[in-house]
TORFI-221423 format. One record per atom (N, C-alpha, C): residue number from 1; residue in one letter; atom name; x, y, z. Coordinates in Angstrom, 2 decimals. Each point is the difference from the previous one (the first is absolute). Layout:
<sites>
SITE  num  residuo  atomo       px       py       pz
SITE  NUM        A     CA        X        Y        Z
...
</sites>
This chain:
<sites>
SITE  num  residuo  atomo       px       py       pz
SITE    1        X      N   -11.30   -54.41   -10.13
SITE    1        X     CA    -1.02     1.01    -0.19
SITE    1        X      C    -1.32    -0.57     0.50
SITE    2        X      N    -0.72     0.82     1.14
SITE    2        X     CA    -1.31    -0.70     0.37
SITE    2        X      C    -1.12     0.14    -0.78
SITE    3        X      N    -1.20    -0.44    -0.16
SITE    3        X     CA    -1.25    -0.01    -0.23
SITE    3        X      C     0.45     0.52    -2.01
SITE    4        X      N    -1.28     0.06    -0.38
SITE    4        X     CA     0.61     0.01    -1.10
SITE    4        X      C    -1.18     1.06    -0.85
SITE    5        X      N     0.25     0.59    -1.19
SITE    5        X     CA    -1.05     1.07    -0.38
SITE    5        X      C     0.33    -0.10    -0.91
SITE    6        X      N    -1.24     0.87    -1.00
SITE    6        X     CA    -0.75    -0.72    -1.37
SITE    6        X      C     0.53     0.24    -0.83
SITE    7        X      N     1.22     0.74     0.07
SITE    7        X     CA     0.86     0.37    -1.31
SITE    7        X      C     1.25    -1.39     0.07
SITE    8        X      N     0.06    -0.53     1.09
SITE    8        X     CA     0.70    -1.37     0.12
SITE    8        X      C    -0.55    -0.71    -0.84
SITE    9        X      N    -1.05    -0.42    -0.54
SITE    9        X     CA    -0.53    -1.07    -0.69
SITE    9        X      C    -0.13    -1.02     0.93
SITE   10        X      N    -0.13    -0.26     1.63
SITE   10        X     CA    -0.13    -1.29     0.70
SITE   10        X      C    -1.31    -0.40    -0.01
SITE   11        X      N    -0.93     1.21     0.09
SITE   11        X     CA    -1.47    -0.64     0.12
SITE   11        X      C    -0.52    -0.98    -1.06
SITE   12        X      N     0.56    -0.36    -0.94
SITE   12        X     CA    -0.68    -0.30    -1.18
SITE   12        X      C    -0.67    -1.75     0.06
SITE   13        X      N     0.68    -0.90     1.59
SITE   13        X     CA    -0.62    -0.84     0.24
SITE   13        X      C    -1.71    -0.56    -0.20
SITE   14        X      N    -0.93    -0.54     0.27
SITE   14        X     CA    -0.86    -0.83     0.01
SITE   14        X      C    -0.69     0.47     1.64
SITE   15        X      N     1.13     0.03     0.83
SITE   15        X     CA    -0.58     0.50     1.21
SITE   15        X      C    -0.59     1.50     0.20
SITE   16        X      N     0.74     0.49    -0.24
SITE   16        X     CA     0.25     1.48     0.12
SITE   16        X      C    -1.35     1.01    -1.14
SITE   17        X      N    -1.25    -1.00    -0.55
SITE   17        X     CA    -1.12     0.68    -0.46
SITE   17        X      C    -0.33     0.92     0.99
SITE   18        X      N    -0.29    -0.44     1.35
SITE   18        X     CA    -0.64     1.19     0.88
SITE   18        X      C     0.53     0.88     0.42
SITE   19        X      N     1.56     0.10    -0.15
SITE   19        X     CA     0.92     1.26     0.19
SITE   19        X      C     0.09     0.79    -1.75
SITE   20        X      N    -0.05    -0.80    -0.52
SITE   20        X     CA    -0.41     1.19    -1.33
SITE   20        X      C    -1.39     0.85     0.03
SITE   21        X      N    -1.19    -0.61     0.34
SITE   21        X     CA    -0.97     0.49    -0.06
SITE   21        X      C     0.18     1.38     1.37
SITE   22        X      N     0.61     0.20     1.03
SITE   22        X     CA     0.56     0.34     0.87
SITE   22        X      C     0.94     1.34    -0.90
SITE   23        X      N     0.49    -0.28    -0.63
SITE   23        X     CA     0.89     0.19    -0.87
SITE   23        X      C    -0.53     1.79    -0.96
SITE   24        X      N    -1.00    -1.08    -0.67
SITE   24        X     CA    -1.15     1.10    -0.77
SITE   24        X      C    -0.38     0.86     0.74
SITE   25        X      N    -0.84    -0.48     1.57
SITE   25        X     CA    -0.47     1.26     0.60
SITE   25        X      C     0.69     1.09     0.24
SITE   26        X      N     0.83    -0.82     0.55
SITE   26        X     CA     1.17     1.12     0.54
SITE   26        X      C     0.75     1.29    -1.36
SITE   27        X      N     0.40    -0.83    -0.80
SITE   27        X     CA    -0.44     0.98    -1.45
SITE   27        X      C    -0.82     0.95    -0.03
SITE   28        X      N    -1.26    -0.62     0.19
SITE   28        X     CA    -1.14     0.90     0.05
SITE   28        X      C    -0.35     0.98     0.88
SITE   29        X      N     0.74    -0.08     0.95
SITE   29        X     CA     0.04     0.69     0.92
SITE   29        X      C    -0.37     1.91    -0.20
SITE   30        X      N    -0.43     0.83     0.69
SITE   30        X     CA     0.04     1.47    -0.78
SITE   30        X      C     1.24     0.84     1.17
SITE   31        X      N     0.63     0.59    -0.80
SITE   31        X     CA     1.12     0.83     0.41
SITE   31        X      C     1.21     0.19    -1.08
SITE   32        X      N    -0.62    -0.06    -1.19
SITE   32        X     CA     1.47    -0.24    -0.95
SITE   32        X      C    -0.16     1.78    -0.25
SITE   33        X      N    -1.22     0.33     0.07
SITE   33        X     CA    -0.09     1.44    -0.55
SITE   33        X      C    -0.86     1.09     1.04
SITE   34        X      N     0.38     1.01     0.14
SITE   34        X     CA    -0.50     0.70     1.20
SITE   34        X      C    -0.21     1.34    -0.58
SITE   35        X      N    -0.79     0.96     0.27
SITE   35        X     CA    -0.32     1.81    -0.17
SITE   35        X      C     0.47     0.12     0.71
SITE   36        X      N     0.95     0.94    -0.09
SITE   36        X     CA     0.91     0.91     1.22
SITE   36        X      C    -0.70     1.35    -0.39
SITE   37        X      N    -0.63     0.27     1.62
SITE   37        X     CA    -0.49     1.72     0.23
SITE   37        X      C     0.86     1.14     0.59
SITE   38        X      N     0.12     1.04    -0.48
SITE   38        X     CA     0.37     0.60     0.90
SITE   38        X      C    -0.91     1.29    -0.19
SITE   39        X      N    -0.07     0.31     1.52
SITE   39        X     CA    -0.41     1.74     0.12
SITE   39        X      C     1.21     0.95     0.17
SITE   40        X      N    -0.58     1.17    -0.55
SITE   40        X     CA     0.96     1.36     0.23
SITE   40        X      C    -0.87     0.47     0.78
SITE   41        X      N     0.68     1.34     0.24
SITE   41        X     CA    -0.97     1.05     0.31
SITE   41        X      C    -1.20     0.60    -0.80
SITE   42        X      N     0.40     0.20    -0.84
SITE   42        X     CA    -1.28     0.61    -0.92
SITE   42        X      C    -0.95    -0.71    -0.85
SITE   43        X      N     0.39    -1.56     0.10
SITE   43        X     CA    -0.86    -1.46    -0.95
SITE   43        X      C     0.11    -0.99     0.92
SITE   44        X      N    -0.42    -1.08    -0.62
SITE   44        X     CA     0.38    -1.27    -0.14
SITE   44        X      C    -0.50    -0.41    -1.40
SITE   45        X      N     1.45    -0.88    -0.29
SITE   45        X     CA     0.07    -0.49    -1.17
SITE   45        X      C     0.48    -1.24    -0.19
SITE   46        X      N    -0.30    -1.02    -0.82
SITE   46        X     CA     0.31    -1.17     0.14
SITE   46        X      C     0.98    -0.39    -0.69
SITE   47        X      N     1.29    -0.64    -0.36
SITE   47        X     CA     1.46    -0.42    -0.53
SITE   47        X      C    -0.87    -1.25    -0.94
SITE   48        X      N     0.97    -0.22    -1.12
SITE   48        X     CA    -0.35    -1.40    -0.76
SITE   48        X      C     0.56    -1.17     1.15
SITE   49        X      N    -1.06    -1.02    -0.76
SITE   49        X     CA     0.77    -1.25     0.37
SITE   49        X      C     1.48    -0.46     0.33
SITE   50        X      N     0.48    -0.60     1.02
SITE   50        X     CA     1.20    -0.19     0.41
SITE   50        X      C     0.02    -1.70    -0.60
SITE   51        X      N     0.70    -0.46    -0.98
SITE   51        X     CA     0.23    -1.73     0.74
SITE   51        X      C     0.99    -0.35     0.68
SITE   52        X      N    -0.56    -1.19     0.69
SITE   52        X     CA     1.18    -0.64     0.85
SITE   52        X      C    -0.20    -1.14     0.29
SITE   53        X      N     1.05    -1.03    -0.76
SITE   53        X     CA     0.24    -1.41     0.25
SITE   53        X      C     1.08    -0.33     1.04
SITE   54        X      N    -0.11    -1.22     0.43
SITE   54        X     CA     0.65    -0.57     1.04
SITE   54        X      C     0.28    -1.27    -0.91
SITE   55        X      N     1.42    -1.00    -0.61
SITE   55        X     CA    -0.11    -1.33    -0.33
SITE   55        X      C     1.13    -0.18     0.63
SITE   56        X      N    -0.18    -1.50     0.67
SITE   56        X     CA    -1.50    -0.63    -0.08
SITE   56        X      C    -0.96     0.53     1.08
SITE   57        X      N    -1.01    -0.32     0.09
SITE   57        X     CA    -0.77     0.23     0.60
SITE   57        X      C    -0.01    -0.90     1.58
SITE   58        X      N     0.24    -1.21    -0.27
SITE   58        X     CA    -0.93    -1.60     0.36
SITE   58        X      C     1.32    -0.83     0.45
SITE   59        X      N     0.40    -0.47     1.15
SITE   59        X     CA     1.17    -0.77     0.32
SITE   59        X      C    -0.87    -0.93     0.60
SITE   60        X      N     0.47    -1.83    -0.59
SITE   60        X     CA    -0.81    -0.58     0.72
SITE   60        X      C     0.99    -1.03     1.21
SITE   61        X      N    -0.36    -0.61     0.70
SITE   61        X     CA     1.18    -0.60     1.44
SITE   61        X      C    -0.29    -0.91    -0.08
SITE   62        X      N     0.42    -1.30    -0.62
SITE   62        X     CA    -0.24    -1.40     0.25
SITE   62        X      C     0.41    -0.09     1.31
SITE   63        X      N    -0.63    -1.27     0.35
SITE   63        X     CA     0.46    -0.68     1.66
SITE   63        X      C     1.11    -0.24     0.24
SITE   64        X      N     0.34     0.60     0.85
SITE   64        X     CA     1.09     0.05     0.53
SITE   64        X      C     0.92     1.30    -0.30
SITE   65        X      N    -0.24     0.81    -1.04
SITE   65        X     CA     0.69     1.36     0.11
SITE   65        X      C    -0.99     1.04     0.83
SITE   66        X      N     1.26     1.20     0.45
SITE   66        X     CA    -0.78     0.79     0.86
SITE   66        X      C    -0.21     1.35     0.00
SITE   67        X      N     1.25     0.36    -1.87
SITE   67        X     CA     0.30     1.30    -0.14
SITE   67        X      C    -0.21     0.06    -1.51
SITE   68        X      N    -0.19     0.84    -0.51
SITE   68        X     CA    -0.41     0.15    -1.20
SITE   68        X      C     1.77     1.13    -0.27
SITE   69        X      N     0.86    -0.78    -1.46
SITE   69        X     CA     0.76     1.68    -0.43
SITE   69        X      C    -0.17    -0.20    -1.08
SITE   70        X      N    -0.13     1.62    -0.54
SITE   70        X     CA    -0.54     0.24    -1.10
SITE   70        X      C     0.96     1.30    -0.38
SITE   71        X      N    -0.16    -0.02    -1.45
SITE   71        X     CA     0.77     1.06    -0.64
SITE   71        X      C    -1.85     1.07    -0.37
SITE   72        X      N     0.07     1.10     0.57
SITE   72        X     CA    -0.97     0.75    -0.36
SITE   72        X      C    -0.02     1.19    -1.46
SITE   73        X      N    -0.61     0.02    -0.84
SITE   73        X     CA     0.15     1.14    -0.68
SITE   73        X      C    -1.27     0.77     0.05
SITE   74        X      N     0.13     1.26     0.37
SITE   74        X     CA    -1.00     0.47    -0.15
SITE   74        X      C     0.07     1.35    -0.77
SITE   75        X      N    -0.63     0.25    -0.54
SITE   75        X     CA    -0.32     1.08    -1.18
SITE   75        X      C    -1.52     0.94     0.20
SITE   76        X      N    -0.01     1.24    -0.25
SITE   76        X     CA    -1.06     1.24    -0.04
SITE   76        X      C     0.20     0.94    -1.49
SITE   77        X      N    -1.02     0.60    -0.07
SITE   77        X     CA     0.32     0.80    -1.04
SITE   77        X      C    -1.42     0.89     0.11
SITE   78        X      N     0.19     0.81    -0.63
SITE   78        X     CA    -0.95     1.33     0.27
SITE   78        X      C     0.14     1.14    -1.19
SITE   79        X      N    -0.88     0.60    -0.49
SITE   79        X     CA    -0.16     0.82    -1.18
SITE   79        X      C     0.96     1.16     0.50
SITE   80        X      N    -0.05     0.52     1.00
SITE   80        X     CA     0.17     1.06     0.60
SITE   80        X      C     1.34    -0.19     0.72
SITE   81        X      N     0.53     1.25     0.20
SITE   81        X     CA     1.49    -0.45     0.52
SITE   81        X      C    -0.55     0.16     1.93
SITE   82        X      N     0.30    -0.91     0.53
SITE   82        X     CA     0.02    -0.61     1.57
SITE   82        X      C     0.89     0.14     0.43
SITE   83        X      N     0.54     0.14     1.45
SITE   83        X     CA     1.24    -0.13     0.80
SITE   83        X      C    -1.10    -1.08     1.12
SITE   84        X      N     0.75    -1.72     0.04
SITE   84        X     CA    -0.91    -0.50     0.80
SITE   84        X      C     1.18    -0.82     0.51
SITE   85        X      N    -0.40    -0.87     1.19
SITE   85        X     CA     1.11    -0.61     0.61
SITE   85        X      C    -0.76    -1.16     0.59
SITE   86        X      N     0.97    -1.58    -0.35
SITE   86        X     CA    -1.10    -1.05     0.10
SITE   86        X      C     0.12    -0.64     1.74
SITE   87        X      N    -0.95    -0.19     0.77
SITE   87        X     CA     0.20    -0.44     1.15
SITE   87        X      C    -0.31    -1.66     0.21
SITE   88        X      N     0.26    -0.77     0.65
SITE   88        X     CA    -0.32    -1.20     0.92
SITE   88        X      C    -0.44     0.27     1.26
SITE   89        X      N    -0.96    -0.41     0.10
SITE   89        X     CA    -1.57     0.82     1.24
SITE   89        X      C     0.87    -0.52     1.16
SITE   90        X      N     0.66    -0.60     0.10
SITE   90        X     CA     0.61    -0.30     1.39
SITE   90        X      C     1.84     0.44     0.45
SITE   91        X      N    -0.11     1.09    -0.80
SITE   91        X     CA     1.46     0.74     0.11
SITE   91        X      C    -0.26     1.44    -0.48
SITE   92        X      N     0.68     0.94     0.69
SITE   92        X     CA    -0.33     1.19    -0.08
SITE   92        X      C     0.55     1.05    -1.06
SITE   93        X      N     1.58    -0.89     0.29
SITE   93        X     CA     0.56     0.73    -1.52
SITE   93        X      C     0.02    -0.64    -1.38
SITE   94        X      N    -0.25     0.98    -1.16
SITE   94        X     CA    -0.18    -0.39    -1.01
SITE   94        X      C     0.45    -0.79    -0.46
SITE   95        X      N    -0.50    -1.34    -0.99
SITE   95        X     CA     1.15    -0.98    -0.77
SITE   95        X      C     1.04     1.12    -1.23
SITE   96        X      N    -0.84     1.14    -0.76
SITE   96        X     CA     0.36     0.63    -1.08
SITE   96        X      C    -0.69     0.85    -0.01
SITE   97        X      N     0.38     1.16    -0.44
SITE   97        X     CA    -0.80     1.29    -0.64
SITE   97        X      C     0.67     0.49    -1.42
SITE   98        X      N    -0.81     0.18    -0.40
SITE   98        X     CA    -0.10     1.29    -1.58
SITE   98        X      C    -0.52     0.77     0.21
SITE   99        X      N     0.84     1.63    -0.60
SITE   99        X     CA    -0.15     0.91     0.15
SITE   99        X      C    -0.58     0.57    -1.19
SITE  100        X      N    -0.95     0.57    -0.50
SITE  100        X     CA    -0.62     0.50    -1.41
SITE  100        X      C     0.35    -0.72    -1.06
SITE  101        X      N    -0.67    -1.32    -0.20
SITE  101        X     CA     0.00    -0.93    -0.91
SITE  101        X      C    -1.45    -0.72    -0.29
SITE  102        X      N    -0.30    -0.41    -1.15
SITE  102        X     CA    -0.96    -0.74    -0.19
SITE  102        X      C     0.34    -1.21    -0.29
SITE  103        X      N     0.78    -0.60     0.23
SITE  103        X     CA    -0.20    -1.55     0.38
SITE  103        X      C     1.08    -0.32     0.47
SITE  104        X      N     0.01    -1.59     1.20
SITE  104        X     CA     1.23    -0.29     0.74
SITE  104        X      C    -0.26    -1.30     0.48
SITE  105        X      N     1.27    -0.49     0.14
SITE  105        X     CA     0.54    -1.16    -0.21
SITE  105        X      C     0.77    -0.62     0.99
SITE  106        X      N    -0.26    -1.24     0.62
SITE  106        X     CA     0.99    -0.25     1.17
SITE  106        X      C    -0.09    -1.24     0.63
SITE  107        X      N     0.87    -1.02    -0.16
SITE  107        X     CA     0.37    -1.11     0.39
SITE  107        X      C     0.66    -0.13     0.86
SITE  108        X      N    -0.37    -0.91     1.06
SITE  108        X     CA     0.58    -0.85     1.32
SITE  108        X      C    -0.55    -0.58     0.32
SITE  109        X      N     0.84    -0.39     1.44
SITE  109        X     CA    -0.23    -1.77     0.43
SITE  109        X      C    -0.65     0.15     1.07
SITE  110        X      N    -1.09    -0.76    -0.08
SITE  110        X     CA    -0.89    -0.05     0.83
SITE  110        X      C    -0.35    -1.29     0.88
SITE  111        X      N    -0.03    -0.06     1.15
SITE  111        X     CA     0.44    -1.00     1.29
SITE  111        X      C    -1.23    -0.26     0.61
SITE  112        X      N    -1.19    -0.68    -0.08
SITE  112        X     CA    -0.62     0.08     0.82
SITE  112        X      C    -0.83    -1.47     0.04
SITE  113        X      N    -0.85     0.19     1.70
SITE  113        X     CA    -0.79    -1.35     0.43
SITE  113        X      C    -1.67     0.14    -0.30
SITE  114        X      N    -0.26     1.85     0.19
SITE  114        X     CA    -1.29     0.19     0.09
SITE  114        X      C    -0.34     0.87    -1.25
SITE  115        X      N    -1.48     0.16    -0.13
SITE  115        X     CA    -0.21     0.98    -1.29
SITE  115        X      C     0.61     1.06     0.36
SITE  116        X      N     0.22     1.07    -0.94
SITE  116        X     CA     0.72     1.40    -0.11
SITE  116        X      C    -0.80     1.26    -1.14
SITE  117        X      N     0.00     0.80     0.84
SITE  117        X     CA    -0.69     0.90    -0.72
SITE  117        X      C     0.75     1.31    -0.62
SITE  118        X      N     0.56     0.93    -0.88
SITE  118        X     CA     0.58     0.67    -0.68
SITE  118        X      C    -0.93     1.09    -0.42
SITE  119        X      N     0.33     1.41     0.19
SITE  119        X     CA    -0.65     0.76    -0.33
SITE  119        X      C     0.96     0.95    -0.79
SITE  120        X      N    -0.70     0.98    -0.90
SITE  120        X     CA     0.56     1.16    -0.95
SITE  120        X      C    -0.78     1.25     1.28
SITE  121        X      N     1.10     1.02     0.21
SITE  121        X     CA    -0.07     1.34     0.54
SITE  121        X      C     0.07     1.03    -0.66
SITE  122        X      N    -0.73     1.27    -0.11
SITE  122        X     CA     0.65     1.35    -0.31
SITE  122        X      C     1.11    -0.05     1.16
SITE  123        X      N     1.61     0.58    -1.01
SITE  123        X     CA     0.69     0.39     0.92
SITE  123        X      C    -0.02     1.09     0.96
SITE  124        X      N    -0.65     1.33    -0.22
SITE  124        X     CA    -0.09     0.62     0.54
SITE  124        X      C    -1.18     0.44     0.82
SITE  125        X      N    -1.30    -1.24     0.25
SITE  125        X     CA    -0.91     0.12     0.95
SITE  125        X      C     0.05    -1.39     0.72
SITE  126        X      N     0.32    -1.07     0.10
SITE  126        X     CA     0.21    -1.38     0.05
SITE  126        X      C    -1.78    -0.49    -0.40
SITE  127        X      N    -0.41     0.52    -0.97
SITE  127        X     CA    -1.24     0.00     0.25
SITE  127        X      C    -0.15    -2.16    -1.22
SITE  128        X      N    -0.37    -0.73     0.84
SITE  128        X     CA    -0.32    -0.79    -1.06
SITE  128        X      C    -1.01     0.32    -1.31
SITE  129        X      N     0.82    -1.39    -1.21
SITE  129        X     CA    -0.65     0.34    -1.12
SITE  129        X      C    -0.48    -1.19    -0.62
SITE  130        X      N     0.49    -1.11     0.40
SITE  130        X     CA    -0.19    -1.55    -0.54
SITE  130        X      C     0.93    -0.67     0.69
SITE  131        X      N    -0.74    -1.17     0.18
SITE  131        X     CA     0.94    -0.87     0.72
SITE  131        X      C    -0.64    -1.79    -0.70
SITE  132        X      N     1.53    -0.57     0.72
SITE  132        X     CA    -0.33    -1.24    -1.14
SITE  132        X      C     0.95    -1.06     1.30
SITE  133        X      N    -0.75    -1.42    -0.02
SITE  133        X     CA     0.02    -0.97     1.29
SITE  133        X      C     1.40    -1.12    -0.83
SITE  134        X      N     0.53    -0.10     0.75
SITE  134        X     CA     0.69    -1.57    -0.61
SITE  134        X      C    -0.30    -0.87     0.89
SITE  135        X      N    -1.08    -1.31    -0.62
SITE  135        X     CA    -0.06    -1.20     1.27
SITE  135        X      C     0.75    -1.17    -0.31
SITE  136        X      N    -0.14    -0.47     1.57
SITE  136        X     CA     0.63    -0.78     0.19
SITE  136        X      C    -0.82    -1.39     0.76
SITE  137        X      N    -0.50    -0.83    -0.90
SITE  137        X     CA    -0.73    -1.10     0.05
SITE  137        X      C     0.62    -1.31     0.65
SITE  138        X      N    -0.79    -0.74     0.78
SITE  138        X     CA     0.04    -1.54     0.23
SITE  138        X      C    -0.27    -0.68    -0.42
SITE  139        X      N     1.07    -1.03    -1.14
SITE  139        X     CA    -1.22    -1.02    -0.34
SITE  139        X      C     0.20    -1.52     1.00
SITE  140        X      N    -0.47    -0.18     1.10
SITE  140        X     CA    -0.16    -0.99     0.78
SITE  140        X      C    -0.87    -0.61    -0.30
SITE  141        X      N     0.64    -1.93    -0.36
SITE  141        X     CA    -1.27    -0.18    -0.81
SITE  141        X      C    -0.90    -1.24     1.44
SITE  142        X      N     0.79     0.21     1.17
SITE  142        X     CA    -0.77    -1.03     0.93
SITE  142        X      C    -0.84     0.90     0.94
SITE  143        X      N    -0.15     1.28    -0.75
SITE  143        X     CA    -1.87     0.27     0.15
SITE  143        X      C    -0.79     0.29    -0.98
SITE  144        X      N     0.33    -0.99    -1.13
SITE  144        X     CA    -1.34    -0.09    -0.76
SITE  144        X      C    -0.61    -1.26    -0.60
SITE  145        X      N    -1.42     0.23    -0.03
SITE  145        X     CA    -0.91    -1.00     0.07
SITE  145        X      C     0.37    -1.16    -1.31
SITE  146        X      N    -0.47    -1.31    -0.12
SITE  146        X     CA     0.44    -0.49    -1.16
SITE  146        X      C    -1.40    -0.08    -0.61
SITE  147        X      N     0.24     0.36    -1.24
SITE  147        X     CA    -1.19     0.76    -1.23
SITE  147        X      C    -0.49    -1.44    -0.16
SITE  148        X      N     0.45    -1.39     0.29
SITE  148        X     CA    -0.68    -1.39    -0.35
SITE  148        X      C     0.13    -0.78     1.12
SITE  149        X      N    -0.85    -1.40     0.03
SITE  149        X     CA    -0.05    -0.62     1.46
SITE  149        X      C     1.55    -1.23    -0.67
SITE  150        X      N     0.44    -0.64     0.65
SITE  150        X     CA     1.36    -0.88    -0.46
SITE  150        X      C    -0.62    -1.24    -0.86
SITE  151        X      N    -1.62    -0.37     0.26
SITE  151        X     CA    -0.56    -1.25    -0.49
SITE  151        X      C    -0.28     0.39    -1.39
SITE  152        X      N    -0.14     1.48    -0.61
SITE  152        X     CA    -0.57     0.03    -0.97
SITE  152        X      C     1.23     0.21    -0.98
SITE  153        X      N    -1.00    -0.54    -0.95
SITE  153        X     CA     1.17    -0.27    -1.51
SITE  153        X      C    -0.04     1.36    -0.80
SITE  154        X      N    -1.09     0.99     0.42
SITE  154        X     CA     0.00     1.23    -1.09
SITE  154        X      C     0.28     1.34     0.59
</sites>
């Protein structure tokens, strides 16, 4: 299994402080929650909140790996009953759709070298509604600086 992610428990080294802090942002990131609009003809009116997680989020590639696999789960849910269908921005047909449901659920394996981006659709306008990134990090550590000179003791 390459590179390794945070539900693994590998980061928990001494090295790996600046990929946690890495870690947080990316957490922090905004896209977990989105307003979905739509117009009719005779309004526009705005839908509740949609959520949508992606775990994990964060695959990291020690040296020498070149592929990140990952088991993905990702989950939505919505007050309102939705028919939405989840995409990967670089493939045309859907991974999954639900048809008039408020919340959904869906695990697979996920293969990849570069970040990846995932979006939630109305099924019946492809209109996006939220979308959520899974990265895929380097930690190469022979480009980074050393935080002390070798003579010093502190």
């Amino acid at each position: 299994m390459g590179g390794c992610t945070i539900s693994d428990g590998c980061l928990l080294s001494a090295r790996a402080v600046p990929l946690l802090k890495l870690l947080l942002l990316a957490l922090l990131l905004p896209g977990a929650y989105t307003r979905a609009e739509t117009s009719t003809a005779q309004s526009s009116s705005s839908l509740p909140l949609i959520q949508f997680s992606i775990k994990p989020r964060l695959c990291v590639l020690n040296a020498g790996e070149e592929v990140c696999h990952d088991e993905l789960q990702v989950k939505w849910e919505s007050p309102v009953v939705r028919s939405l269908c989840l995409f990967q921005t670089d493939k045309a047909e859907p991974l999954r759709c639900w048809e008039n449901e408020t919340r959904g659920e869906y695990q697979f394996e996920l293969t990849a070298s570069v970040s990846t981006d995932f979006q939630l659709r109305e099924e019946a306008s492809d209109k996006p509604l939220s979308d959520q990134r899974f990265q895929v990090v380097y930690n190469d550590k022979k480009y980074r600086k050393a935080r002390r000179n070798p003579w010093s003791f502190f």
